[in-house]
N, C-alpha and C positions, 0 to 999 in steps of 0.2 A: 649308675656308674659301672657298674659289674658287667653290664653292655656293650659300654666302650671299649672293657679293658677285653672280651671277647670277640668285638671287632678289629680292635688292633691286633690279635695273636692269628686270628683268622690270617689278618692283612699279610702280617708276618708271612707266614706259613708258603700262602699264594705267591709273594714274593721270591724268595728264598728258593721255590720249585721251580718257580720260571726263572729264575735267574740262573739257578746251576742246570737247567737245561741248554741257555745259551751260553754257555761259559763252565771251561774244563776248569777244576781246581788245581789240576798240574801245570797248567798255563796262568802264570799271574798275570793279570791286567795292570794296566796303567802300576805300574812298578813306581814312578819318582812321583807320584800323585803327594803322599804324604811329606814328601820333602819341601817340598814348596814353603819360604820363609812366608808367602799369604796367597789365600787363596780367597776365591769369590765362586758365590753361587745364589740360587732362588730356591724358595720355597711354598710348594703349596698346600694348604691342608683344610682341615673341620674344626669344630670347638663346642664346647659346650661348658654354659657359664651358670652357675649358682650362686645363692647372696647366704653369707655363715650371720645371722641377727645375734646381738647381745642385746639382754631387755634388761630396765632398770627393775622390774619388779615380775616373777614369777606368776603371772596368769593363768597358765597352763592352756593359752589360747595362742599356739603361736601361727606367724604367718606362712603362709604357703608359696612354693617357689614351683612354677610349672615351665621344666625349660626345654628347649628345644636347639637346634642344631644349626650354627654357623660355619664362617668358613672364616681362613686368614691366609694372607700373603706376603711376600716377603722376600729381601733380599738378605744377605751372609757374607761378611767380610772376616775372615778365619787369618791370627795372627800363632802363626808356629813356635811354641816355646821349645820341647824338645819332644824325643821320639811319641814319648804316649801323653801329655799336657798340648791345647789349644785355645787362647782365648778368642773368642769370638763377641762380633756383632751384628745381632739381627731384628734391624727395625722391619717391622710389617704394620697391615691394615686388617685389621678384623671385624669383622659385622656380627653381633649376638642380639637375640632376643630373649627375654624374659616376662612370664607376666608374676605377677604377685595376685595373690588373694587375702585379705584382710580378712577376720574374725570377726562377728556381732553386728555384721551389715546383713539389712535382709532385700535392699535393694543391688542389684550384680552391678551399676552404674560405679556405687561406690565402694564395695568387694573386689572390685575388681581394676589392677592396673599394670599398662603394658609397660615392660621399658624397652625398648630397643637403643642399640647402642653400638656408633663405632667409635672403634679407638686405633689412637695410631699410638705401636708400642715401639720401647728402645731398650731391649734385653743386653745386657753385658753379661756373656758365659764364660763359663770354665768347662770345655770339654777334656775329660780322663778316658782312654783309649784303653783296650786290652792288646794285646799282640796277636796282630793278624796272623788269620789263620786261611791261607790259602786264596780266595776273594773276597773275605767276607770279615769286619770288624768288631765287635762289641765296643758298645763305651757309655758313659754316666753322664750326664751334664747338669750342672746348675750353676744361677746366679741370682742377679737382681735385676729390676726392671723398672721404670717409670714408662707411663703411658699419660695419654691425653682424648678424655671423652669426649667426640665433636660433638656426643648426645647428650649429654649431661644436664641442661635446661639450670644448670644452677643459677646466673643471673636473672631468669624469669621473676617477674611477681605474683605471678600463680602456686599455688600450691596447692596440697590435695582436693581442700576444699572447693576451688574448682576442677579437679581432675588432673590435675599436673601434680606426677610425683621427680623430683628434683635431687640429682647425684651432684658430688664434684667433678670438678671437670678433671684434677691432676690426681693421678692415681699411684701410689707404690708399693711394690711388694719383692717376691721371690717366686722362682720357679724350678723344679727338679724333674729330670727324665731320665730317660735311657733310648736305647737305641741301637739299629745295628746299620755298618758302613756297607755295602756291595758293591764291588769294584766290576762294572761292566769292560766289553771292550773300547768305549769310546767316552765313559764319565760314568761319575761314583753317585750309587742312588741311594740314598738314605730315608728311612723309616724309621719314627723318631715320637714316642708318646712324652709328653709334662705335661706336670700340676703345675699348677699356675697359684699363688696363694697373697692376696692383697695384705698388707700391712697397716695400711691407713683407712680412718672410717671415711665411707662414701657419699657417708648421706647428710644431703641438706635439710634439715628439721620444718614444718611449719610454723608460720607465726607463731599459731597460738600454741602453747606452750603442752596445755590437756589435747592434743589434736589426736581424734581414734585413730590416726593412721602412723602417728612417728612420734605419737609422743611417751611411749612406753618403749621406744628404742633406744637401745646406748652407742651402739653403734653396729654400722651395717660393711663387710668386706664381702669382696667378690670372689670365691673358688673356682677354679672354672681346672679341663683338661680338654689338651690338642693332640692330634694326630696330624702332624707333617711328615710330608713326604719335601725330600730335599734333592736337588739336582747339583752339581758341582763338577 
Protein backbone atom coordinates (compact mmCIF):
# COMPACT_ATOMS: atom_id res chain seq x y z
CA UNK A 1 0.00 0.00 0.00
CA UNK A 2 2.85 2.40 0.87
CA UNK A 3 3.85 1.80 -2.87
CA UNK A 4 0.89 3.04 -4.25
CA UNK A 5 0.75 5.98 -2.20
CA UNK A 6 4.63 6.63 -3.54
CA UNK A 7 3.60 6.06 -6.86
CA UNK A 8 0.79 8.47 -6.83
CA UNK A 9 3.14 11.52 -5.19
CA UNK A 10 5.78 10.40 -7.78
CA UNK A 11 2.81 10.72 -10.44
CA UNK A 12 1.93 14.07 -8.83
CA UNK A 13 5.24 15.53 -8.84
CA UNK A 14 5.85 14.50 -12.87
CA UNK A 15 2.63 16.07 -13.46
CA UNK A 16 2.53 19.24 -11.79
CA UNK A 17 6.33 19.98 -13.52
CA UNK A 18 5.26 19.33 -16.85
CA UNK A 19 2.30 20.93 -16.64
CA UNK A 20 3.56 24.46 -15.20
CA UNK A 21 6.31 24.07 -17.88
CA UNK A 22 3.45 24.33 -20.40
CA UNK A 23 1.45 26.81 -18.77
CA UNK A 24 2.33 30.25 -17.17
CA UNK A 25 0.39 30.65 -13.81
CA UNK A 26 -0.11 34.31 -14.71
CA UNK A 27 -2.17 33.28 -17.47
CA UNK A 28 -5.32 31.39 -16.36
CA UNK A 29 -6.66 28.67 -18.46
CA UNK A 30 -9.83 27.79 -19.29
CA UNK A 31 -11.19 30.65 -16.79
CA UNK A 32 -15.43 29.65 -17.08
CA UNK A 33 -14.31 25.69 -16.87
CA UNK A 34 -15.65 25.61 -13.25
CA UNK A 35 -18.82 27.53 -13.99
CA UNK A 36 -20.45 25.18 -16.03
CA UNK A 37 -24.04 24.09 -14.33
CA UNK A 38 -22.58 20.23 -15.74
CA UNK A 39 -19.84 19.12 -16.99
CA UNK A 40 -18.68 15.71 -18.76
CA UNK A 41 -15.47 14.01 -19.01
CA UNK A 42 -13.52 10.23 -18.92
CA UNK A 43 -11.29 8.67 -16.99
CA UNK A 44 -8.57 6.34 -16.96
CA UNK A 45 -6.51 4.65 -14.34
CA UNK A 46 -4.98 1.46 -12.08
CA UNK A 47 -6.33 -0.35 -9.03
CA UNK A 48 -5.41 -2.55 -6.69
CA UNK A 49 -7.93 -4.66 -4.73
CA UNK A 50 -7.72 -6.50 -1.37
CA UNK A 51 -10.35 -8.74 0.76
CA UNK A 52 -10.60 -7.26 4.77
CA UNK A 53 -11.80 -11.36 6.22
CA UNK A 54 -13.87 -11.52 9.64
CA UNK A 55 -13.46 -15.18 11.19
CA UNK A 56 -15.99 -16.68 13.40
CA UNK A 57 -13.26 -18.14 15.52
CA UNK A 58 -9.56 -16.93 16.08
CA UNK A 59 -7.21 -19.65 14.53
CA UNK A 60 -4.43 -17.64 14.33
CA UNK A 61 -4.19 -19.07 10.63
CA UNK A 62 -5.43 -16.41 8.59
CA UNK A 63 -5.90 -16.32 4.80
CA UNK A 64 -3.62 -14.84 2.53
CA UNK A 65 -4.44 -12.16 -0.11
CA UNK A 66 -1.60 -11.95 -3.08
CA UNK A 67 -2.69 -8.88 -5.09
CA UNK A 68 -1.72 -7.41 -8.02
CA UNK A 69 -2.54 -4.49 -10.42
CA UNK A 70 -5.64 -3.55 -12.57
CA UNK A 71 -6.94 -0.92 -14.49
CA UNK A 72 -10.54 0.90 -14.58
CA UNK A 73 -12.47 3.17 -16.91
CA UNK A 74 -14.79 5.50 -17.06
CA UNK A 75 -16.98 8.06 -17.77
CA UNK A 76 -17.89 11.68 -15.38
CA UNK A 77 -21.15 13.56 -15.50
CA UNK A 78 -20.32 16.62 -12.84
CA UNK A 79 -23.48 18.52 -11.56
CA UNK A 80 -22.36 22.26 -10.12
CA UNK A 81 -23.75 22.99 -6.88
CA UNK A 82 -21.90 26.24 -6.04
CA UNK A 83 -18.31 27.77 -6.18
CA UNK A 84 -16.24 24.92 -4.11
CA UNK A 85 -19.36 21.82 -3.85
CA UNK A 86 -19.75 19.15 -7.14
CA UNK A 87 -21.86 16.29 -7.28
CA UNK A 88 -20.81 13.89 -9.52
CA UNK A 89 -21.31 10.50 -11.42
CA UNK A 90 -18.97 8.09 -12.35
CA UNK A 91 -19.84 4.79 -13.66
CA UNK A 92 -16.72 2.79 -15.00
CA UNK A 93 -15.39 -0.82 -15.78
CA UNK A 94 -12.62 -2.28 -13.86
CA UNK A 95 -10.76 -5.51 -14.15
CA UNK A 96 -8.84 -6.81 -10.80
CA UNK A 97 -7.13 -9.99 -9.79
CA UNK A 98 -6.59 -11.63 -6.67
CA UNK A 99 -5.50 -14.88 -5.58
CA UNK A 100 -6.05 -16.21 -1.97
CA UNK A 101 -4.01 -18.69 -0.29
CA UNK A 102 -5.71 -21.00 2.30
CA UNK A 103 -3.92 -22.30 5.50
CA UNK A 104 -3.50 -26.27 6.40
CA UNK A 105 -3.57 -27.32 2.60
CA UNK A 106 -0.37 -29.25 1.74
CA UNK A 107 -1.57 -29.82 -1.79
CA UNK A 108 -1.08 -25.88 -3.77
CA UNK A 109 -4.36 -27.23 -5.98
CA UNK A 110 -6.26 -26.54 -2.95
CA UNK A 111 -4.13 -23.69 -1.10
CA UNK A 112 -4.52 -22.00 -3.63
CA UNK A 113 -7.36 -19.87 -5.43
CA UNK A 114 -7.72 -17.19 -8.14
CA UNK A 115 -10.38 -14.63 -8.33
CA UNK A 116 -10.46 -12.42 -11.04
CA UNK A 117 -13.11 -10.03 -11.29
CA UNK A 118 -14.81 -7.24 -13.40
CA UNK A 119 -17.14 -4.97 -12.08
CA UNK A 120 -19.13 -2.37 -13.47
CA UNK A 121 -19.29 0.45 -10.79
CA UNK A 122 -21.88 3.40 -10.09
CA UNK A 123 -20.10 5.95 -7.65
CA UNK A 124 -22.30 9.03 -6.62
CA UNK A 125 -19.78 11.81 -5.21
CA UNK A 126 -19.39 14.69 -3.44
CA UNK A 127 -16.56 16.59 -4.76
CA UNK A 128 -15.32 19.79 -2.05
CA UNK A 129 -12.92 22.11 -3.93
CA UNK A 130 -10.21 24.39 -2.35
CA UNK A 131 -9.81 27.77 -4.18
CA UNK A 132 -7.73 27.82 -7.08
CA UNK A 133 -4.80 28.84 -7.09
CA UNK A 134 -3.43 30.08 -10.35
CA UNK A 135 -3.94 26.64 -12.62
CA UNK A 136 -4.05 24.37 -10.35
CA UNK A 137 -7.01 23.04 -7.78
CA UNK A 138 -6.97 20.89 -4.65
CA UNK A 139 -10.17 19.08 -3.51
CA UNK A 140 -11.46 15.88 -1.31
CA UNK A 141 -14.06 13.68 -2.63
CA UNK A 142 -16.23 11.11 -1.37
CA UNK A 143 -19.41 9.07 -1.50
CA UNK A 144 -20.98 5.76 -2.10
CA UNK A 145 -21.08 3.25 -4.54
CA UNK A 146 -22.78 0.05 -5.88
CA UNK A 147 -21.20 -2.16 -8.26
CA UNK A 148 -22.05 -5.39 -10.11
CA UNK A 149 -19.40 -8.56 -10.35
CA UNK A 150 -19.74 -10.04 -13.99
CA UNK A 151 -17.19 -12.46 -12.15
CA UNK A 152 -18.70 -13.38 -9.28
CA UNK A 153 -19.78 -17.21 -10.07
CA UNK A 154 -22.39 -16.85 -7.40
CA UNK A 155 -25.12 -18.90 -9.22
CA UNK A 156 -22.60 -21.85 -9.91
CA UNK A 157 -22.93 -25.09 -8.03
CA UNK A 158 -19.46 -25.60 -7.62
CA UNK A 159 -17.78 -24.52 -4.93
CA UNK A 160 -14.34 -24.85 -3.28
CA UNK A 161 -14.60 -28.31 -3.12
CA UNK A 162 -14.31 -28.46 -6.79
CA UNK A 163 -12.14 -25.34 -7.06
CA UNK A 164 -14.71 -22.68 -7.53
CA UNK A 165 -14.40 -19.95 -4.95
CA UNK A 166 -17.87 -18.05 -5.30
CA UNK A 167 -18.62 -13.86 -4.50
CA UNK A 168 -21.80 -12.01 -4.80
CA UNK A 169 -22.50 -10.70 -7.59
CA UNK A 170 -24.13 -6.95 -6.00
CA UNK A 171 -21.61 -5.10 -4.21
CA UNK A 172 -21.91 -1.79 -1.74
CA UNK A 173 -19.87 0.32 -0.08
CA UNK A 174 -17.90 4.01 0.12
CA UNK A 175 -15.06 5.52 -1.20
CA UNK A 176 -12.85 8.64 -0.18
CA UNK A 177 -10.00 10.64 -2.07
CA UNK A 178 -8.23 13.53 -2.98
CA UNK A 179 -6.87 15.03 -5.74
CA UNK A 180 -5.68 17.89 -7.52
CA UNK A 181 -7.41 19.86 -10.76
CA UNK A 182 -4.76 21.33 -13.72
CA UNK A 183 -6.23 23.69 -15.89
CA UNK A 184 -4.27 23.08 -19.23
CA UNK A 185 -4.74 25.36 -22.24
CA UNK A 186 -7.32 23.34 -24.00
CA UNK A 187 -8.86 20.83 -20.92
CA UNK A 188 -8.58 20.25 -17.20
CA UNK A 189 -6.36 17.00 -16.15
CA UNK A 190 -6.94 15.56 -12.97
CA UNK A 191 -5.03 13.18 -10.74
CA UNK A 192 -7.07 11.65 -8.36
CA UNK A 193 -6.02 8.66 -5.71
CA UNK A 194 -9.46 6.74 -3.46
CA UNK A 195 -10.03 4.08 -0.99
CA UNK A 196 -12.57 2.25 -2.15
CA UNK A 197 -14.13 0.30 1.10
CA UNK A 198 -17.06 -2.50 0.50
CA UNK A 199 -19.77 -2.41 3.08
CA UNK A 200 -21.45 -5.64 2.35
CA UNK A 201 -20.18 -9.25 2.84
CA UNK A 202 -19.01 -10.77 -0.53
CA UNK A 203 -18.75 -14.07 -0.01
CA UNK A 204 -20.86 -16.91 -0.97
CA UNK A 205 -20.16 -19.83 1.64
CA UNK A 206 -20.01 -23.57 0.61
CA UNK A 207 -22.52 -26.12 1.05
CA UNK A 208 -20.96 -27.73 3.74
CA UNK A 209 -21.13 -25.86 6.55
CA UNK A 210 -17.28 -27.28 8.20
CA UNK A 211 -15.88 -26.40 4.49
CA UNK A 212 -11.70 -25.62 5.29
CA UNK A 213 -12.08 -22.86 3.01
CA UNK A 214 -15.12 -20.49 4.07
CA UNK A 215 -16.39 -21.98 6.82
CA UNK A 216 -14.53 -20.24 9.47
CA UNK A 217 -15.40 -16.83 7.66
CA UNK A 218 -17.89 -14.29 8.80
CA UNK A 219 -17.60 -12.36 6.26
CA UNK A 220 -15.44 -11.24 3.39
CA UNK A 221 -15.31 -7.11 1.99
CA UNK A 222 -13.24 -5.83 -0.73
CA UNK A 223 -10.45 -2.75 0.11
CA UNK A 224 -9.17 -1.87 -2.80
CA UNK A 225 -7.17 1.97 -4.02
CA UNK A 226 -7.33 3.76 -7.54
CA UNK A 227 -5.21 6.02 -9.23
CA UNK A 228 -7.24 7.96 -11.98
CA UNK A 229 -6.24 10.11 -14.10
CA UNK A 230 -9.17 12.31 -15.47
CA UNK A 231 -9.74 14.40 -18.66
CA UNK A 232 -12.54 17.05 -18.78
Amino acid sequence: MKNVFLLFGLLILACSTSLAQLSDDRILNLQNEDKKFLNWGYYLGFNQYDFQFEYKNDIGRDILVDKSFGFNVGLIGEMRINEFLDARFEPGLLYTARTLGFPGFTDQVDALREVRSTYIRFPLLLKVSAKRFGNWRPFITGGVYTSLNLGSKEDSLDDNSSGEFRMKKNVYGYELGFGIDFYTEYFKFTPSIRGVFALSDELVPDENPNSPWTGNINAMRTRGIFINFTFE
